[in-house]
C-alpha positions in Angstrom: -8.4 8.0 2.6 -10.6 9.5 0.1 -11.9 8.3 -3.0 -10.6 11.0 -4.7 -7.0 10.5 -2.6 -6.7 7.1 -3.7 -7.6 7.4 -7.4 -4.7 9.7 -7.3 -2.2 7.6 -6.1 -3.4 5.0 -8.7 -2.6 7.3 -11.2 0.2 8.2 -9.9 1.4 5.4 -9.4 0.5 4.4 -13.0 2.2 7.2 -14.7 5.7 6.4 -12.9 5.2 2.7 -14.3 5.2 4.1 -17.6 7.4 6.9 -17.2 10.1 4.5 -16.2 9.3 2.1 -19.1 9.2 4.9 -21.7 12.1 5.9 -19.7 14.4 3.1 -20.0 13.3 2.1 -23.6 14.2 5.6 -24.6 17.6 5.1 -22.8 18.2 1.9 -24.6 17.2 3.1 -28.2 19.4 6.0 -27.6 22.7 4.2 -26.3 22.4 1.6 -29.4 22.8 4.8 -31.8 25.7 6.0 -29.6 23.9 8.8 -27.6 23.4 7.9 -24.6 20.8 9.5 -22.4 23.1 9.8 -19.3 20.2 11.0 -16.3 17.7 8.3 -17.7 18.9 5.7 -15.1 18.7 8.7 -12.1 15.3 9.6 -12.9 14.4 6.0 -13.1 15.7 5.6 -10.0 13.7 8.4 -8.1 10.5 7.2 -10.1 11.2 3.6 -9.1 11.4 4.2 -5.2 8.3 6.3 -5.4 6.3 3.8 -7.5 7.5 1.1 -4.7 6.0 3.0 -1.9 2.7 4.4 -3.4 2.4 0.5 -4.8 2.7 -0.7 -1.6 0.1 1.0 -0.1 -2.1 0.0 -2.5 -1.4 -3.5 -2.4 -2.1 -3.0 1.5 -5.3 -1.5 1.3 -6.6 -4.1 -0.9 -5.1 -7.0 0.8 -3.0 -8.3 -2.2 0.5 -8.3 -0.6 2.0 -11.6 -0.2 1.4 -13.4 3.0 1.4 -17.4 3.3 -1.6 -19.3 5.0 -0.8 -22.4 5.3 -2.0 -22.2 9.3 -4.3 -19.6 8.8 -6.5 -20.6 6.7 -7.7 -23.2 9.2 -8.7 -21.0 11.5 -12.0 -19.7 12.1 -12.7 -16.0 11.0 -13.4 -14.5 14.0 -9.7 -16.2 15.3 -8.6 -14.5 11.7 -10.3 -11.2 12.6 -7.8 -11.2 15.9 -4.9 -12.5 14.0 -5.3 -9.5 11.6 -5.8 -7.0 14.4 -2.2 -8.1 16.5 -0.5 -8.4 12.7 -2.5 -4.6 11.9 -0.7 -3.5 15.5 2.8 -4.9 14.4 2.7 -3.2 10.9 1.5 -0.1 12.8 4.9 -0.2 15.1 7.6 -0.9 11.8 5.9 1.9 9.8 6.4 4.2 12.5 9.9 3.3 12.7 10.0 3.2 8.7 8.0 7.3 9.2 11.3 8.4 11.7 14.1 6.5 10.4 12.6 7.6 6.8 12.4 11.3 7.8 15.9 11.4 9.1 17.6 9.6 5.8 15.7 13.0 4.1 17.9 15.2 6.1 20.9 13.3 5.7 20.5 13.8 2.0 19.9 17.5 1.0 22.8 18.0 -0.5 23.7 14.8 -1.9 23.1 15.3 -5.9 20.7 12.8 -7.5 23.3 11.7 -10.3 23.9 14.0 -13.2 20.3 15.8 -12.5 21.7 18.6 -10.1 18.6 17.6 -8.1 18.4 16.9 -4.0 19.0 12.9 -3.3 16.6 13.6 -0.6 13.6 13.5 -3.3 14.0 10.3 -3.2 14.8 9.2 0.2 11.2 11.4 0.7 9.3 8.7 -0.7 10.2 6.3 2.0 8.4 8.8 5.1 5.8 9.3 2.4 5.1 5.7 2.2 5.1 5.1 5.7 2.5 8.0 6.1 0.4 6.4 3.3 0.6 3.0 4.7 0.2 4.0 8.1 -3.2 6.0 7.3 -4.0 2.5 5.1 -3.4 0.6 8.5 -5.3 2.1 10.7 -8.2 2.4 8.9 -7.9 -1.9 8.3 -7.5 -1.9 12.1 -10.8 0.1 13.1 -12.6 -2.0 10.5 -11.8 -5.3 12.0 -12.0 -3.9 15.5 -15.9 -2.8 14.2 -16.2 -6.4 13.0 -14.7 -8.2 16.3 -17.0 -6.5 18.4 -20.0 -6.7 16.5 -20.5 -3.1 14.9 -21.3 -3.8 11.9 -22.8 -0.7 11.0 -20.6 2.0 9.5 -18.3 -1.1 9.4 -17.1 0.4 5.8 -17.8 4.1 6.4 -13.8 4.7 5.0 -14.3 2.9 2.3 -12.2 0.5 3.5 -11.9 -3.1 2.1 -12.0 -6.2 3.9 -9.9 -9.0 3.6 -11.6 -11.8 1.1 -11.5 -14.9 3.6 -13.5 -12.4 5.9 -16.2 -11.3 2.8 -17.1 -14.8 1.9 -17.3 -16.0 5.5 -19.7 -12.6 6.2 -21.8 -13.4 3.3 -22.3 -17.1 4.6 -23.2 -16.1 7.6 -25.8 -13.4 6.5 -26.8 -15.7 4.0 -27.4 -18.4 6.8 -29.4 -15.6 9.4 -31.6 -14.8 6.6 -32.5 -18.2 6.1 -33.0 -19.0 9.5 -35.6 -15.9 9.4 -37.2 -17.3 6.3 -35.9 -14.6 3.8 -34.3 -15.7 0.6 -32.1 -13.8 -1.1 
């Protein structure tokens, strides 16, 4: 993904945060002085399940969802590199059943109202395809990465923009760090 792409969905993503705080502090204010504001928790709601899906993919892209190493982390990080790439494959597989079961939830739900708005439901079951798409693009751009890595192409290994997993920076680093000294260049 682009730069420019992923900025966006920061943003994005940022502006729904606050929308839905502003959102539900508004709401709250407003009820205490006995007017309520009765599509607050609607829009909330569609802002919520698109701020879940955009901030998944970012969490994905740079490695910060939760994932538990207690074996891992003993292995080596070439073991790691193939870990990552079956795990990559996996994701790959549930996203593309999240991407069809997602896109036919959306055309279950077109005339469903959204609450009190008089809007389509399906705006936000559409977040759910969208995030699949976004994390699917995410994926597969990990997978080529470390598939660059594993095989020893380490040119062009970051050519997406792509960011590696820390454990496999640090271990990278070492290495080069080690080469260079073998060749008598210090860094």
């Amino acid at each position: 993904m682009s730069d420019k792409l992923v900025q966006f969905e920061q943003r994005l993503a940022a502006s729904l945060l606050v929308a839905i705080v502003l959102l539900v502090f508004s709401a709250a204010v407003m009820r205490s002085f006995g007017a309520p504001i009765i599509w607050s928790v609607d829009f909330a709601q569609l802002f919520f399940a698109w701020l879940a899906m955009l901030g998944a993919d970012q969490a994905l892209r740079n490695f910060e969802h939760v994932g538990v190493d207690l074996f891992v982390r003993h292995l080596s990080w070439q073991h790691r590199v193939k870990l990552d790439l079956v795990l990559f494959s996996l994701m790959f597989i549930g996203l593309v059943i999240l991407l069809i079961f997602g896109l036919k939830l959306v055309l279950l739900n077109p005339q469903r109202e959204l609450g009190t708005t008089g809007l389509s439901y399906s705006l936000v079951t559409l977040a759910l395809p969208v995030g699949a798409l976004l994390m699917l693009n995410t994926v597969q751009q990990q997978w080529r990465a470390l598939f660059r890595l594993k095989h020893g192409i380490l040119a062009n290994i970051n050519s997406d923009g792509v960011k590696l997993p820390s454990y496999l920076l640090s271990e990278l680093e070492d290495e080069q760090k080690a080469n260079l000294g073998q060749m008598g260049v210090n860094k």
